[in-house]
N, C-alpha and C positions, 0 to 999 in steps of 0.2 A: 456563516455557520459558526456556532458559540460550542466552547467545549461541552456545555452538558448538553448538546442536541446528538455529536459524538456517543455518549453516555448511556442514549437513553435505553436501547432494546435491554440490556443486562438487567437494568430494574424490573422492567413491569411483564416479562415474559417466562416462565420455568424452562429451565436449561435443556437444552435435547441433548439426549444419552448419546456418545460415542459408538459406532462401528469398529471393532480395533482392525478388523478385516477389513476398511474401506481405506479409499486411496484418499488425503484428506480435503483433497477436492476434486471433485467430478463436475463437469460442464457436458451437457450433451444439445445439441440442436438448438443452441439459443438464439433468440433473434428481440431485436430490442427497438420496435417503430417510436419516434420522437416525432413530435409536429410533421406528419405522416412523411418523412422518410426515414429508412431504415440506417439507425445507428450502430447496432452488429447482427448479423446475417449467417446462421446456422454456424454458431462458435463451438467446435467441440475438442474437450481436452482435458487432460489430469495432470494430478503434481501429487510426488508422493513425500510423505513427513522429511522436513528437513531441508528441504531443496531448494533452492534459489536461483529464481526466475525471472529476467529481464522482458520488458513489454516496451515493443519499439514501433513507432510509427508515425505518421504527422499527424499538427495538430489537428483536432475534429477526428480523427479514424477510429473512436470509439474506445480507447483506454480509461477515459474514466469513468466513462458509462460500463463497462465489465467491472470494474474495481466496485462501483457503486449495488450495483446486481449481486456480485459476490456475496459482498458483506450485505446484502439484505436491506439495503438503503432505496435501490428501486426495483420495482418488478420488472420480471421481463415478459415481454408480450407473448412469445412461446419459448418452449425448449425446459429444461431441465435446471438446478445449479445444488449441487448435494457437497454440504460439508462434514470430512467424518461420517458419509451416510442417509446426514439429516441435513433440514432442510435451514439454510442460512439463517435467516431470520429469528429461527431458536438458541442460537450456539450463542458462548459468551464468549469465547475462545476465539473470535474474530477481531481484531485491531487493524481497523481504517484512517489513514493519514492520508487526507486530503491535502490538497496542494494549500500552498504557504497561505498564499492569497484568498484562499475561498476560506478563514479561518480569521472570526473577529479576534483581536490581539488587543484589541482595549477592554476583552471583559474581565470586571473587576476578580482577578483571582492570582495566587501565588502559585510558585513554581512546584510546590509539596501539593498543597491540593489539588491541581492540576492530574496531577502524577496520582493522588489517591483517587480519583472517579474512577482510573481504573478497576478499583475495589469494588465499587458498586455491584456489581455483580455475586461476589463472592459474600458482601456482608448485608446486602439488602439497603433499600433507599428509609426504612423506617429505622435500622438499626444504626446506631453510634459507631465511627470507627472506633475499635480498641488498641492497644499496647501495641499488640500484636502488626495492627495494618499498619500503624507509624513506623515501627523499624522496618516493614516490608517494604514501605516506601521509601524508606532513610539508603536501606538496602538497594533499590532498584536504582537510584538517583545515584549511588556511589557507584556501581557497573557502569554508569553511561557518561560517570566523572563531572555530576552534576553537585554535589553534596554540598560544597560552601555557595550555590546559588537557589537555595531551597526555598529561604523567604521572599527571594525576589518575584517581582511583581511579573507575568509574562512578557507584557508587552515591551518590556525591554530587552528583552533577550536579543541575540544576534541571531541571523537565518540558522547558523549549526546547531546552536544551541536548540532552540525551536524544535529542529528533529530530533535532536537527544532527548529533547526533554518526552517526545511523543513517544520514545522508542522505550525510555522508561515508564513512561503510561500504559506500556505494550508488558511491561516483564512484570508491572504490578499487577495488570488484568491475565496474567497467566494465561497469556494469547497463543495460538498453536499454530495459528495465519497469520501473518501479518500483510497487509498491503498498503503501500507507499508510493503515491501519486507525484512524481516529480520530484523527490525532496532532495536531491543534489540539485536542481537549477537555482542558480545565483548564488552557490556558495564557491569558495576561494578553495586552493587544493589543499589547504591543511582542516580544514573545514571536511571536505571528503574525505579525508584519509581517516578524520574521526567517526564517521561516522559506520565508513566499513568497518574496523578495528570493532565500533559495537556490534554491526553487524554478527562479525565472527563467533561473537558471545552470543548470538541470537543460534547459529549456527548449531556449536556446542549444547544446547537445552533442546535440539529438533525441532528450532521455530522456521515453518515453512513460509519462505519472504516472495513477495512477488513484491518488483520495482517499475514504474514507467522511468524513461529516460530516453534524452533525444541524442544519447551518446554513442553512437556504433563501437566505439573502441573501446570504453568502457563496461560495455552491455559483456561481450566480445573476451574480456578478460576476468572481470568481474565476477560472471553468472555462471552456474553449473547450464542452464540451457538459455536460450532466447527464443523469445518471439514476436513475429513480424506479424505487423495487424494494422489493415486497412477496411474496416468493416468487414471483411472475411478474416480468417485465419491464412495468412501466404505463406506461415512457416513458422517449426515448434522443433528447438531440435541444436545440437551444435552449432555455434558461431558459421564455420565453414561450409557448413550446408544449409543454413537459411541466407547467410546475407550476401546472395550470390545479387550478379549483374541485373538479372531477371526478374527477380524476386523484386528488387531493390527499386528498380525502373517499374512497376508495377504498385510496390506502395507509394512512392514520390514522383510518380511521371515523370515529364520532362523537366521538371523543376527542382531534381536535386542535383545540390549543390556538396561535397564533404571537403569539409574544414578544417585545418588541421590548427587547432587552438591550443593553448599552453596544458590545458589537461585529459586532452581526450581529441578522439578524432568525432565531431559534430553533423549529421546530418541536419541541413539547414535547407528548406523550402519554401517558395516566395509565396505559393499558394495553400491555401487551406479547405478539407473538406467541410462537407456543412452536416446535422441533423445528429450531432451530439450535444447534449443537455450541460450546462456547465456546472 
């Protein structure tokens, strides 16, 4: 996946008008069939402006097939998915950060332009950026404390960097959602510790963040709510009352295992579900 594939709905779509009265996202009854078995199974749920949200589960349990559906990347076979009201697909206000890996890193582009696709939406694919979006982006890149790495090429970047640099693509696309597939896995703890810290400045403008992680303590301390997702919905809701015994043994059978690694306590499982789309 090349960054302007990222890019493309903001261009060639007209913007759908905000709900100020809607919760800025609504899920109701989703169900998502993949090479005919079901990847999520009557998912229903809201987040309201501002809030940040952990999505916990093993691999295949259908995280970034909801992440994908959200942001209007794939359809769901039934159910519902309303952002601000309206219907994903229309909004530009949506910023999707797919996992490191599903994301070419050799395409030819620097770390500013990168960061300005964001724009696309705001200034149109026919139109020139002006004055205006460069310091927006000079701007965005210095919140996420990227500013002396502007010219550099992406693919050199280190994994923190890589998210900061998305999360600045996120403050130039004046995103209201954000979702973030994984993007603490394989980074080092000063690595996450920057990335929260932008986090918080995400926090501060009401950007409502939904994160996957395979981190229970993390999730746990991290997130105003969590949830546990195994193709159903097993639990939405404070740390203490999702990630009980039961719950827990039910997303990862008899196969979990928790870790206690130098930054976080890890849920780790030998097996994996099947009939999520990568």
């Amino acid at each position: 996946m090349n960054l302007q594939k990222l890019a493309w709905k903001p261009i060639f779509m007209r913007p759908e008008a905000h709900d100020a009265g809607a919760p800025i996202l609504e899920v109701a009854g989703l169900n998502v069939r993949y090479n005919g078995t079901m990847a999520l199974e009557e998912v229903s749920f809201h987040l309201n402006r501002g809030e940040r949200l952990a999505v916990v589960g093993p691999n295949g349990a259908g995280k970034s097939t909801l992440f994908k559906v959200i942001a209007g990347v794939l359809a769901p076979t039934t159910g519902q998915v309303k952002v601000a009201g309206g219907s994903p697909g229309r909004h530009i206000c949506i910023s999707y950060v797919p996992q490191r890996t599903q994301v070419d890193w050799t395409f030819p582009t620097t770390v500013a332009a990168a960061v300005m696709m964001g724009r696309f939406g705001k200034i149109g694919l026919l139109r020139r950026a002006g004055r205006r979006d460069w310091e927006y982006v000079r701007e965005c890149l210095s919140v996420v404390g990227m500013t002396n790495l502007a010219s550099r090429q992406i693919g050199e970047l280190s994994g923190g960097q890589q998210q900061r640099m998305f999360i600045a693509r996120a403050l130039a696309q004046e995103a209201e959602l954000m979702l973030m597939d994984e993007p603490l896995t394989g980074l080092d703890v000063p690595a996450q510790e920057d990335i929260f810290r932008v986090l918080e400045t995400l926090r501060a403008r009401e950007v409502t963040v939904m994160v996957a992680t395979h981190d229970l303590q993390q999730a746990a301390e991290r997130f105003d709510r969590v949830m546990l997702l195994r193709h159903r919905l097993l639990g939405l809701g404070l740390p203490g009352e999702v990630f009980t015994t039961a719950n827990l043994q039910q997303a990862y059978g008899g196969h979990l295992h928790l870790i206690q690694a130098d930054n976080g306590l890890l849920a780790v499982s030998d097996t994996c579900c099947t009939g999520e789309p990568a």
